[in-house]
VOBA-1610 file (N, C-alpha, C; in pm, whole numbers, padded with zeros to 5 digits, always signed):
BEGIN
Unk+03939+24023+01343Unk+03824+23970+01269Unk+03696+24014+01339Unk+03613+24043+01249Unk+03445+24097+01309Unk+03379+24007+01277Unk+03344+23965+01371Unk+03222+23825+01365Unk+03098+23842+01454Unk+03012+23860+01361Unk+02850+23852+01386Unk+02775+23731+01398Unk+02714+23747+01492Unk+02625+23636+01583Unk+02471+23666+01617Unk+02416+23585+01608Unk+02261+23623+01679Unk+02249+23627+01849Unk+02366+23610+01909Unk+02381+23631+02021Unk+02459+23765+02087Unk+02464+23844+01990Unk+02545+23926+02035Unk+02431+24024+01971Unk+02385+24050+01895Unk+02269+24129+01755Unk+02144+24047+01747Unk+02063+24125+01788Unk+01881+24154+01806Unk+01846+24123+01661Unk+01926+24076+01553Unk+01878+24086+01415Unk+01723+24090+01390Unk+01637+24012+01500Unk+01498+24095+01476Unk+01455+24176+01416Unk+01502+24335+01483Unk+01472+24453+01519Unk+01490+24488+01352Unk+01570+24401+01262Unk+01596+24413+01128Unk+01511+24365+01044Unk+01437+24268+01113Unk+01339+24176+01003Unk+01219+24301+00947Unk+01187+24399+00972Unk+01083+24483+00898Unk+01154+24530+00768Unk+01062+24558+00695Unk+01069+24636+00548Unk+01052+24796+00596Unk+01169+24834+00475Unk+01181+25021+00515Unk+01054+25074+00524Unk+00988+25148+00597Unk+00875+25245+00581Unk+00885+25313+00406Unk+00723+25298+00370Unk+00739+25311+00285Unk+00730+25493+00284Unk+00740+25549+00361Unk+00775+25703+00384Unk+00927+25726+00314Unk+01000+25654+00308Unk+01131+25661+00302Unk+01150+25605+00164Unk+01020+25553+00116Unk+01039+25521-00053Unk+00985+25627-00133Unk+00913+25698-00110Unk+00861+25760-00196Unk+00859+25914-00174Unk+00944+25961-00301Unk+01026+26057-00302Unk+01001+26168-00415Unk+00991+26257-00416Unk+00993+26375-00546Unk+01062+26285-00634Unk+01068+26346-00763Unk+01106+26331-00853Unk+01246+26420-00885Unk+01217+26504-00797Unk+01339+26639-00776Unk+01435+26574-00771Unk+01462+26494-00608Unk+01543+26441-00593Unk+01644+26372-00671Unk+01589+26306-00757Unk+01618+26184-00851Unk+01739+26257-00950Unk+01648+26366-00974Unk+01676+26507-01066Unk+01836+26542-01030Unk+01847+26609-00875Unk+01927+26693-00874Unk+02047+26566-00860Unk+01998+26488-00782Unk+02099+26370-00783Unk+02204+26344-00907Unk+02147+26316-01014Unk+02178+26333-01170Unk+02262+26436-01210Unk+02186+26576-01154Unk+02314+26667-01189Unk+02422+26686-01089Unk+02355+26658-01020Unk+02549+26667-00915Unk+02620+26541-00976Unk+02616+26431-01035Unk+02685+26333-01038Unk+02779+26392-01150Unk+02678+26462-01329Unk+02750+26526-01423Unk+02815+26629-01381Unk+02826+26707-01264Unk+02916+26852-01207Unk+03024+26755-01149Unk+03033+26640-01133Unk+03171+26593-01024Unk+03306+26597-01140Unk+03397+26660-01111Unk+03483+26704-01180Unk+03511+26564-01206Unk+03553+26465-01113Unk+03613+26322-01131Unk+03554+26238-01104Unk+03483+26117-01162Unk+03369+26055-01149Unk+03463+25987-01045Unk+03367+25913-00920Unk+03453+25802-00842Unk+03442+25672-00883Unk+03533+25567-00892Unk+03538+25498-00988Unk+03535+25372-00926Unk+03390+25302-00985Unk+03361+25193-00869Unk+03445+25065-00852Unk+03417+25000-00767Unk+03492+24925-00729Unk+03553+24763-00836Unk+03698+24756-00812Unk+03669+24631-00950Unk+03780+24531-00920Unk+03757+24425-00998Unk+03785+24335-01006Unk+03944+24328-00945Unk+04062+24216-00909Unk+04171+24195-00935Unk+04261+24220-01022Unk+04169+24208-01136Unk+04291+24196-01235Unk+04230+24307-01350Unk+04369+24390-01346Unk+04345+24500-01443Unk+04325+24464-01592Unk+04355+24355-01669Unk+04302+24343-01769Unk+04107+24319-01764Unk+04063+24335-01621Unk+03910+24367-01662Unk+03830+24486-01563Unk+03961+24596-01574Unk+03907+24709-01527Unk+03798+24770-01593Unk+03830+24772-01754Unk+03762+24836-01818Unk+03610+24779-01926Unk+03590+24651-01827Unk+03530+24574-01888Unk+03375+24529-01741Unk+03441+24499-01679Unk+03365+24468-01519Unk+03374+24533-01396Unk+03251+24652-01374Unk+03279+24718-01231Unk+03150+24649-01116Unk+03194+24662-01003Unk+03061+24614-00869Unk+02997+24738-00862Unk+02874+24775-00926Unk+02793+24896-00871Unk+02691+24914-00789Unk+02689+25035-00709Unk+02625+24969-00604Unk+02447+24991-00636Unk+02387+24922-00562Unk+02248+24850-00588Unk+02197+24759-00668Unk+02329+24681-00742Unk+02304+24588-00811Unk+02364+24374-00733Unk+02289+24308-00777Unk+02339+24164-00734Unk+02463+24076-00851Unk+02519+24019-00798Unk+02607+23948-00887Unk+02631+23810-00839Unk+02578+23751-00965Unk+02581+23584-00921Unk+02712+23522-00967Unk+02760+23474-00869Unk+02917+23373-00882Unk+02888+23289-00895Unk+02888+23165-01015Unk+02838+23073-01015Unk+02941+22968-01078Unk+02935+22811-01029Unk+03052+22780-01083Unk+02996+22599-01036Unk+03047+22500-01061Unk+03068+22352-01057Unk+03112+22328-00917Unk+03072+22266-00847Unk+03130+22203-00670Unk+03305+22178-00734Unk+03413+22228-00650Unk+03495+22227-00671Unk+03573+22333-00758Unk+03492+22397-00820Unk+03560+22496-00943Unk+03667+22610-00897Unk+03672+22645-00776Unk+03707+22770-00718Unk+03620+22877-00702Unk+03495+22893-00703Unk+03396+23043-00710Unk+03456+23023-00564Unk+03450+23019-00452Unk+03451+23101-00294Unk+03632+23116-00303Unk+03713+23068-00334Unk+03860+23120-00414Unk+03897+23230-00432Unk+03789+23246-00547Unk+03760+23382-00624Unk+03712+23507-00565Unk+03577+23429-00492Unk+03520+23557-00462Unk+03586+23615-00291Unk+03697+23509-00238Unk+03760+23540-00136Unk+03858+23671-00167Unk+03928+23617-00332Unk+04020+23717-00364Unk+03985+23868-00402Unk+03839+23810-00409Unk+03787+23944-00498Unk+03765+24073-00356Unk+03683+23968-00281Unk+03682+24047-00085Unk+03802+24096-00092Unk+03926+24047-00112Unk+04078+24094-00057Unk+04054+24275-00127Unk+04070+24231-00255Unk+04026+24388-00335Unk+03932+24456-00279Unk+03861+24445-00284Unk+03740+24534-00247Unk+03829+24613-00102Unk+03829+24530-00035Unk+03906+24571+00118Unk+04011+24649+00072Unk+04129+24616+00002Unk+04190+24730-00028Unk+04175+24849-00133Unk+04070+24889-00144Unk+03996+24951-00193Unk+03873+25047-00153Unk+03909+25009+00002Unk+03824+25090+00117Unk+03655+25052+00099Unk+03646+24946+00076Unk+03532+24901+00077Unk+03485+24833+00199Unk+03394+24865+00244Unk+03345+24760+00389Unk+03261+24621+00309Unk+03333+24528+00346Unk+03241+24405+00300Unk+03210+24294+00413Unk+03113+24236+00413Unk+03095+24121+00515Unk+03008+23978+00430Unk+03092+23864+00500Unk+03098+23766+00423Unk+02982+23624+00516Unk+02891+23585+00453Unk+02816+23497+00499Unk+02823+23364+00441Unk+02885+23324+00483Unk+02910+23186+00422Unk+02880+23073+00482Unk+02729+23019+00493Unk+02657+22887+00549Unk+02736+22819+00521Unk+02820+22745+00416Unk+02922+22598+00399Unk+03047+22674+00481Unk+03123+22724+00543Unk+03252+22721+00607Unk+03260+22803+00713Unk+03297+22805+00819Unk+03362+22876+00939Unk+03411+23009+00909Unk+03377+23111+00961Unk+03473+23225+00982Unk+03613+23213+00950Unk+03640+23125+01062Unk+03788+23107+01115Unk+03889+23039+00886Unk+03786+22948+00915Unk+03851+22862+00734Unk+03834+22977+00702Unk+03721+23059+00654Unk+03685+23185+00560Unk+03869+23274+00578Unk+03811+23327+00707Unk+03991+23375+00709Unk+04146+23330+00667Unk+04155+23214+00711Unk+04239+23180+00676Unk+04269+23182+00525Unk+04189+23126+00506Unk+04243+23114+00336Unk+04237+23267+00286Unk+04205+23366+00323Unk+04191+23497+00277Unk+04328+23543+00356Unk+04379+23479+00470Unk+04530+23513+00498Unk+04602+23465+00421Unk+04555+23337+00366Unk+04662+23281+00235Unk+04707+23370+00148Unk+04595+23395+00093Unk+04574+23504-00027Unk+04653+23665+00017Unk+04642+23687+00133Unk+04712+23800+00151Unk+04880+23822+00159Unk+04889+23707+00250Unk+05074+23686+00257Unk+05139+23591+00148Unk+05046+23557+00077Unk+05106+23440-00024Unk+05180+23307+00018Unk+05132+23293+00203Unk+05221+23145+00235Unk+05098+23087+00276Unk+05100+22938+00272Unk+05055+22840+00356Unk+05075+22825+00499Unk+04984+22903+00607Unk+05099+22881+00733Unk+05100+22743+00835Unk+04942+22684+00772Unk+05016+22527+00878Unk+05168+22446+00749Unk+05164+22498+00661Unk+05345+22455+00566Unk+05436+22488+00652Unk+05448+22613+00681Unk+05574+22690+00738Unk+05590+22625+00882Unk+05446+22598+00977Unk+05497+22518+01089Unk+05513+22425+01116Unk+05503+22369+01023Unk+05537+22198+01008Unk+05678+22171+00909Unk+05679+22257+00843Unk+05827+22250+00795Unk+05921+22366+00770Unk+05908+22446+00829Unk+05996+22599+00798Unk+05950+22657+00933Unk+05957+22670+01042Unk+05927+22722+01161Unk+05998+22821+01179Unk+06107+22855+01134Unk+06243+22973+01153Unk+06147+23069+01057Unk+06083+23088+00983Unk+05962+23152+00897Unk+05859+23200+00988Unk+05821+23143+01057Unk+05678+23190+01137Unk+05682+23344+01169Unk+05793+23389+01227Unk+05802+23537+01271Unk+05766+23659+01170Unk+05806+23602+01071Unk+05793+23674+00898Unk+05661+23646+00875Unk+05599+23552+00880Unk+05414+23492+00835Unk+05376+23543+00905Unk+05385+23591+01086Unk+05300+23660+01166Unk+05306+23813+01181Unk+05437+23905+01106Unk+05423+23987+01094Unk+05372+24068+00984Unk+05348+23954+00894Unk+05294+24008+00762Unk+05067+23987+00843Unk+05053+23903+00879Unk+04947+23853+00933Unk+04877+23979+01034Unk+05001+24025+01124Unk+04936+24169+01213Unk+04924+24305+01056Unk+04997+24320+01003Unk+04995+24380+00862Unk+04814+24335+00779Unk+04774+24246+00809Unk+04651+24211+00762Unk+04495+24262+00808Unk+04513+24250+00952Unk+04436+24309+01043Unk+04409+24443+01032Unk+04546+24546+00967Unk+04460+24670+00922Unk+04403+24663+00796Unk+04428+24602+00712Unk+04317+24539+00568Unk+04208+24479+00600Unk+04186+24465+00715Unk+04108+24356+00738Unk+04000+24409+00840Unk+03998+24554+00898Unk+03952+24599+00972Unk+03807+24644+00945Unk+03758+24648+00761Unk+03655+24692+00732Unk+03595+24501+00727Unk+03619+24407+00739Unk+03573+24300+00704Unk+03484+24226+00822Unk+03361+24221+00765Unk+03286+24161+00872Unk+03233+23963+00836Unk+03260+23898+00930Unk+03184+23755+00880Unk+03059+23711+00965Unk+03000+23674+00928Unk+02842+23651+00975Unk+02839+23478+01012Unk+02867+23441+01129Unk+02900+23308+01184Unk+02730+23250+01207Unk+02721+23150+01111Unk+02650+23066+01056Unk+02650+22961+00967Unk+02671+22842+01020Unk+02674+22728+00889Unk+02523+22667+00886Unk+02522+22586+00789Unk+02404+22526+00767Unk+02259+22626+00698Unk+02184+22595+00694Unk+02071+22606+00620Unk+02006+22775+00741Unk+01999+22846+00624Unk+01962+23007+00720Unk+01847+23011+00703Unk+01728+23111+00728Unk+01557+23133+00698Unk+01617+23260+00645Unk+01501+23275+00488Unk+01582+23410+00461Unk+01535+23523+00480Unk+01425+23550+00582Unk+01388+23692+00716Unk+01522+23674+00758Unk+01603+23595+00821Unk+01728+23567+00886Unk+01830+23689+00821Unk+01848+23600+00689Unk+01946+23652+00625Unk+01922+23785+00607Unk+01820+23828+00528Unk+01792+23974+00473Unk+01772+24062+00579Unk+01776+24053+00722Unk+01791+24121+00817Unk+01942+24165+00860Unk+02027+24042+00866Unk+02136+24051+00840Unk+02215+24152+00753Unk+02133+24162+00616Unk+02187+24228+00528Unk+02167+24365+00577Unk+02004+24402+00652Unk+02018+24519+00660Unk+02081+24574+00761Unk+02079+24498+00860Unk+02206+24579+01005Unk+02315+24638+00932Unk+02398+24478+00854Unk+02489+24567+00792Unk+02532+24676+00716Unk+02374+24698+00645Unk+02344+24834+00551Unk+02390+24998+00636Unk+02282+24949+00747Unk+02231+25045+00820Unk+02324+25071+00923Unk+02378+25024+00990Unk+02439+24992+01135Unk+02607+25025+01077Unk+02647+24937+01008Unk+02798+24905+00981Unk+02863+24968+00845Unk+02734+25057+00759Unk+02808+25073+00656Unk+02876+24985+00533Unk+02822+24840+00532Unk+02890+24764+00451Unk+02842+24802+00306Unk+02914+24797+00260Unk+02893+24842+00093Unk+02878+24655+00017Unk+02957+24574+00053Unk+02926+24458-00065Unk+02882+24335+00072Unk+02788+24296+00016Unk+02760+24154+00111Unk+02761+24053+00062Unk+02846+23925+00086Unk+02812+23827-00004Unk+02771+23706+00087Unk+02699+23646-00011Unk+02587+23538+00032Unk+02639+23359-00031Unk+02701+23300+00031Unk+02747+23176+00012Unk+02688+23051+00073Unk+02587+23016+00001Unk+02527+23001-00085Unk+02373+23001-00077Unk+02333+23025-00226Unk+02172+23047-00248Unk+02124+22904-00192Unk+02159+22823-00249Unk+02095+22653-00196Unk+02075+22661-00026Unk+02178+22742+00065Unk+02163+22744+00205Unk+02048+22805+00261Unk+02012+22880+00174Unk+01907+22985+00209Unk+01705+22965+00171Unk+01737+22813+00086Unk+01588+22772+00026Unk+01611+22654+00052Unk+01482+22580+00022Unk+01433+22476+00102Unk+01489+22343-00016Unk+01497+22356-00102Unk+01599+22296-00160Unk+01671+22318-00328Unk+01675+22273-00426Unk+01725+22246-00576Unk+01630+22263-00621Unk+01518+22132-00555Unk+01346+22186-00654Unk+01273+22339-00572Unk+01295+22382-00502Unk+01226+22491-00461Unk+01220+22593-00536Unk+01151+22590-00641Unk+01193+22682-00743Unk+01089+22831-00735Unk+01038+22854-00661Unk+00975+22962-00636Unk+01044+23028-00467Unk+01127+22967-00396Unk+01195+23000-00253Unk+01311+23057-00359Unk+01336+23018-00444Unk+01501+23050-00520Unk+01427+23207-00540Unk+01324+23205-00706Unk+01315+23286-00732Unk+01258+23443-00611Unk+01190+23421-00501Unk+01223+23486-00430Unk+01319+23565-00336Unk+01329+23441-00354Unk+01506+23505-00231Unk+01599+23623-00327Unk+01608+23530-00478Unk+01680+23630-00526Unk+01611+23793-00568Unk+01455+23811-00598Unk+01398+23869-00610Unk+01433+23978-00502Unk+01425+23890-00360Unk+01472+23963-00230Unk+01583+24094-00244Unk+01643+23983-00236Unk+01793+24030-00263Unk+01798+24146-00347Unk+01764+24181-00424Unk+01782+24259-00524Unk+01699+24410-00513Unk+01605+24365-00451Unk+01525+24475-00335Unk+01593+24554-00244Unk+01680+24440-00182Unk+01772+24511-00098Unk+01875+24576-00115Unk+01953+24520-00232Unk+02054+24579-00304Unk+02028+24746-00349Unk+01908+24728-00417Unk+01905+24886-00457Unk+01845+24991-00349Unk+01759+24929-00208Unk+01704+25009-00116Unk+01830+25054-00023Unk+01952+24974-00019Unk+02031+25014+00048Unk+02120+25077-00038Unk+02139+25044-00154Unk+02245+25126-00193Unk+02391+25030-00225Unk+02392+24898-00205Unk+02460+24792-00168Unk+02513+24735-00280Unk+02623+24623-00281Unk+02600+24543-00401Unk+02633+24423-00321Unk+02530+24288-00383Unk+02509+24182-00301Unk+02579+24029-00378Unk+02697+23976-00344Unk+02740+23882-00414Unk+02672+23722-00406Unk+02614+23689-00488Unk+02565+23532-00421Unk+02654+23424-00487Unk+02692+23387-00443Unk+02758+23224-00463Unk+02663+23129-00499Unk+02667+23043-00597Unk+02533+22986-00641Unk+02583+22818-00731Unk+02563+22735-00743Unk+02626+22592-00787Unk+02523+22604-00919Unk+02636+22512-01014Unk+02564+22492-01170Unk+02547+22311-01142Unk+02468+22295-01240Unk+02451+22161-01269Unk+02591+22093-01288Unk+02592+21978-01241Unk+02696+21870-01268Unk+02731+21830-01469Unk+02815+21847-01496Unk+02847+21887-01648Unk+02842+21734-01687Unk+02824+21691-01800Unk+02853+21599-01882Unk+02981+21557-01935Unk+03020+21669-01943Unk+03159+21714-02034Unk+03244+21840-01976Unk+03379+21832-01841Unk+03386+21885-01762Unk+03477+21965-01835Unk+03542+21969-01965Unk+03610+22023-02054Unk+03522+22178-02126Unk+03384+22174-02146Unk+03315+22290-02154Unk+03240+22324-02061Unk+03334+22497-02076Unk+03289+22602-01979Unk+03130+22600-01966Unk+03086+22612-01865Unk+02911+22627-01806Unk+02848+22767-01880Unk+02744+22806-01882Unk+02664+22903-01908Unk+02572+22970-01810Unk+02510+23055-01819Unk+02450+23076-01693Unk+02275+23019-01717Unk+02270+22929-01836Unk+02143+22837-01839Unk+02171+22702-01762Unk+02286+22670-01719Unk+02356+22566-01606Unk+02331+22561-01472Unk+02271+22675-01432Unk+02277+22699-01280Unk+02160+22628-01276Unk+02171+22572-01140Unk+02026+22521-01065Unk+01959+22565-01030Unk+01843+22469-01033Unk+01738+22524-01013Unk+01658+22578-01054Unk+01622+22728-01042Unk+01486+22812-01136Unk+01570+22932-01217Unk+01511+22894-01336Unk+01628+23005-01456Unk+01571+23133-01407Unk+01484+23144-01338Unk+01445+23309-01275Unk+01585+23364-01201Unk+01658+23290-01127Unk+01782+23388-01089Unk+01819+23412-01166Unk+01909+23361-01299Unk+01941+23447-01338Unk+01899+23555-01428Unk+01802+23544-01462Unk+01696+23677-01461Unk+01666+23782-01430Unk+01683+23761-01311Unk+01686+23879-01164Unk+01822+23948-01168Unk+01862+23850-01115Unk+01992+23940-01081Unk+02091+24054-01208Unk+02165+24139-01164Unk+02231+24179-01270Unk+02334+24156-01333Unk+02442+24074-01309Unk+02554+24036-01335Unk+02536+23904-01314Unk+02595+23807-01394Unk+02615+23676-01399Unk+02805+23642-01422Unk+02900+23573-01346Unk+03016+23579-01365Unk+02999+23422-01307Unk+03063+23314-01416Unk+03093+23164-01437Unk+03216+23140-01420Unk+03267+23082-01285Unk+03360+23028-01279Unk+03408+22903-01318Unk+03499+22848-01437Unk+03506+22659-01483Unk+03688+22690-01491Unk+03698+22525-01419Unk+03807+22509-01419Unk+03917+22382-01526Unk+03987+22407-01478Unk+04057+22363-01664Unk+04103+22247-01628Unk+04027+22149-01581Unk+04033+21989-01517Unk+04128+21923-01625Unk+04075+21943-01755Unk+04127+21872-01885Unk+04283+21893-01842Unk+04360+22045-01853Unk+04485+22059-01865Unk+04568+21968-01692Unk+04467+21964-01589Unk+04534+21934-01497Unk+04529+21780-01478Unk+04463+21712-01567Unk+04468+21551-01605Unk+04598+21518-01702Unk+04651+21633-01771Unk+04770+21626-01855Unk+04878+21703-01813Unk+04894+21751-01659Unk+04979+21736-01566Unk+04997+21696-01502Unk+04900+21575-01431Unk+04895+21487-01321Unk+04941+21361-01389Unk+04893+21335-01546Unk+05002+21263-01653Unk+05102+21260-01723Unk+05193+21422-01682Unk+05270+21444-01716Unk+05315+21422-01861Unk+05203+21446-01954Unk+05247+21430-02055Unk+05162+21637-02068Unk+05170+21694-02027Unk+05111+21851-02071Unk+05255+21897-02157Unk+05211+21941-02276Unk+05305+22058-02343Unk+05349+22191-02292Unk+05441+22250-02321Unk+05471+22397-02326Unk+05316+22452-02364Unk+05235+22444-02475Unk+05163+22518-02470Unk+05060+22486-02446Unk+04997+22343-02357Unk+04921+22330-02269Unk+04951+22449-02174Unk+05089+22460-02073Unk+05067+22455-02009Unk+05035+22619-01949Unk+05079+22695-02093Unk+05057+22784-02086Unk+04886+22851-02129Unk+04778+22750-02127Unk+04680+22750-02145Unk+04638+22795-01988Unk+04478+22877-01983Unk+04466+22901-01825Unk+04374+22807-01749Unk+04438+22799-01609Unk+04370+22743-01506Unk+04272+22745-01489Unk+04169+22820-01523Unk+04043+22879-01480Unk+03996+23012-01573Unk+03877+22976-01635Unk+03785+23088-01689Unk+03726+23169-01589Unk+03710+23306-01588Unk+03609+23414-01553Unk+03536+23416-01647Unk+03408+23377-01668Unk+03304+23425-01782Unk+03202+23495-01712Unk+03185+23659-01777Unk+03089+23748-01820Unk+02980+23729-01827Unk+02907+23638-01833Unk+02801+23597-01915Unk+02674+23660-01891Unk+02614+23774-01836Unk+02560+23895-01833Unk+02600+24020-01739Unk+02603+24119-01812Unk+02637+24214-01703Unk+02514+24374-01774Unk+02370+24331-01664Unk+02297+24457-01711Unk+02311+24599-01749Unk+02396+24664-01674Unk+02433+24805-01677Unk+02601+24798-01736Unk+02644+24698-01804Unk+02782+24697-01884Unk+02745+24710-02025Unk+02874+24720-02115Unk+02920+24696-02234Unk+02935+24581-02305Unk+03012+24488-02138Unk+03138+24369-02206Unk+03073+24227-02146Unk+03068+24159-02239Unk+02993+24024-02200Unk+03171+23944-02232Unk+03184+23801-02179Unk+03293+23758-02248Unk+03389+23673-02149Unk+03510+23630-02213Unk+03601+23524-02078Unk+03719+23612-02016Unk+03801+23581-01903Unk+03917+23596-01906Unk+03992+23466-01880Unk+04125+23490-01901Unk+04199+23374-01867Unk+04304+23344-01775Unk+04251+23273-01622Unk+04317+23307-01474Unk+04429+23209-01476Unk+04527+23224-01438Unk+04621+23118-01362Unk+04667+23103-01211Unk+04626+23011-01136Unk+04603+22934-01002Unk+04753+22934-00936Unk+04793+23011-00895Unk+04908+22998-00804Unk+04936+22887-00672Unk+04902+22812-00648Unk+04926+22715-00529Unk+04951+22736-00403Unk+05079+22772-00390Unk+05134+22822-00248Unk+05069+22959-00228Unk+04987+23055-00346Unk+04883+23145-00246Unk+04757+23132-00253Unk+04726+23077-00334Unk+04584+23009-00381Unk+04538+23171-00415Unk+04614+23243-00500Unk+04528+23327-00564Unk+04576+23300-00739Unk+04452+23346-00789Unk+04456+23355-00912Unk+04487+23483-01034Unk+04595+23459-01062Unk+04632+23586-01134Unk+04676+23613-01265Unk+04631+23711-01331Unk+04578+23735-01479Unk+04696+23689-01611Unk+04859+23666-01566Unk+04909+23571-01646Unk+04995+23484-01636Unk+05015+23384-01692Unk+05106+23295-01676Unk+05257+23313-01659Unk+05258+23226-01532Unk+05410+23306-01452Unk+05426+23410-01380Unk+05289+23489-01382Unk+05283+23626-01275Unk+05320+23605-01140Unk+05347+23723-01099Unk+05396+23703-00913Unk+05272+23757-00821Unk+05220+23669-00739Unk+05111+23714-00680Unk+05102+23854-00619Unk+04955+23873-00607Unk+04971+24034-00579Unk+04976+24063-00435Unk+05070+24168-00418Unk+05099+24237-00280Unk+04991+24312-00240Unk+04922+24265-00109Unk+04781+24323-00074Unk+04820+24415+00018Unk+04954+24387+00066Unk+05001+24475+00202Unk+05064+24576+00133Unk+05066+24646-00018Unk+05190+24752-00044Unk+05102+24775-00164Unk+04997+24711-00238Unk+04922+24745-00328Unk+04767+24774-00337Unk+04699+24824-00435Unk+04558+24832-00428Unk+04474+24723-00452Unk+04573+24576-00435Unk+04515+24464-00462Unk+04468+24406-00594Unk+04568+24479-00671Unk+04526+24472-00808Unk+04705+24407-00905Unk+04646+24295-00977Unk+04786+24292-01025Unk+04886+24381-01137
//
């Protein structure tokens, strides 16, 4: 595990804005750029999602932001843990900042997701197992070798953060950074001009580096926990989602799991899904729209159908 600290990194030395020598460029450039991309015999094909039913619908491109947004409890850091797993096997360098949780939690549950076991389960009740969980676990560490976490909880300054972002631009090569959460990073819910900046920020940075920047972001508390959120739900100042380019709503299917915890759910309850992915803008796409996830337990990943076998991160491209 790569874990970044302000004790180990001058992040200072990061807090300036690029010379603007380095912004302003011919027009040539822009130009020839364009035609080498139409001469590439095989376009390279950006980076995407888990689940192949939205290959052709949702890609991460780089210099753009994407807001994960979802209800306290819904699964968005779940998601966007599983989505890190992909990206990583996918030769992507990503590093994960997550003010609400530890490195160490961050990992773990992204070891969940990789070996498909629970491992304080196995040592508390299957211990003749452990040898099998830890050799799949050293198996992780080379997946895991482009993954950086940025050890910080609590409330960041966002010179802090966006310096952060750029070491990693500049220094480490990270291609996706994600930011958990926007609320950690402003002064609060009503700060509605710290929001619309930060994300403004962000999005600066995204395209000066070349990057794509994930933010984790909370919706309003629902009325009615049975309909899916919108991205007019999110808190705070409707300028994020404005800004940013991609909007993806995570809601979870509380209703169906009140009629399994009552055991009265049908066959075709139950084949109803765990959890929506909603679309709900994507600037430089086609496809606005839902998918429909099902919640595996013992790996806590979510996968595209009912009854599927979780995906092999150690033998696959992380894709189901």
């Amino acid at each position: 595990m790569n874990v970044l600290t302000a004790d180990d990194i001058d992040f200072s030395l990061y807090e300036q804005e690029t010379d603007a020598q380095q912004k302003v460029l011919p027009a040539s450039i822009y130009l020839q750029d364009f035609v080498e991309r139409l001469k590439a015999p095989h376009p390279k094909p950006m980076p995407a999602l888990p689940w192949r039913k939205t290959h052709d619908k949702v890609a991460f491109r780089p210099g753009e932001v994407t807001l994960w947004a979802g209800a306290n409890g819904s699964g968005k850091s779940l998601v966007t843990g599983q989505v890190c797993m992909t990206l990583l096997a996918q030769n992507q360098k990503v590093c994960i900042a997550s003010f609400e949780m530890k490195p160490q939690k961050t990992l773990e549950r992204m070891a969940r997701q990789y070996t498909g076991f629970d491992g304080e389960f196995l040592r508390n009740n299957h211990p003749d197992e452990l040898p099998a969980f830890f050799a799949l676990l050293d198996d992780m560490k080379a997946c895991t070798s482009d993954l950086w976490l940025y050890d910080q909880q609590g409330t960041v300054k966002a010179d802090r953060l966006f310096a952060v972002i750029r070491y990693c631009a500049q220094e480490l090569g990270v291609q996706h950074f994600v930011v958990d959460s926007l609320m950690k990073c402003v002064a609060g819910d009503d700060d509605y001009n710290g929001q619309k900046e930060l994300t403004d920020k962000l999005t600066a940075l995204a395209r000066d580096h070349n990057i794509h920047i994930h933010l984790v972001h909370h919706v309003r508390k629902p009325d009615d926990d049975s309909k899916r959120p919108t991205k007019w739900d999110s808190k705070g100042s409707g300028a994020v989602t404005d800004l940013v380019d991609n909007v993806m709503m995570v809601w979870r299917n509380k209703p169906k799991e009140r009629l399994i915890d009552a055991g009265k759910a049908t066959d075709k309850q139950m084949a109803e899904p765990d959890a929506l992915l909603v679309c709900d803008k994507q600037r430089n796409g086609d496809w606005e729209g839902a998918i429909g996830l099902f919640f595996d337990k013992t790996s806590h990943q979510y996968l595209a159908e009912y009854g599927a076998s979780p995906i092999e991160y150690g033998s696959a491209k992380g894709f189901d």
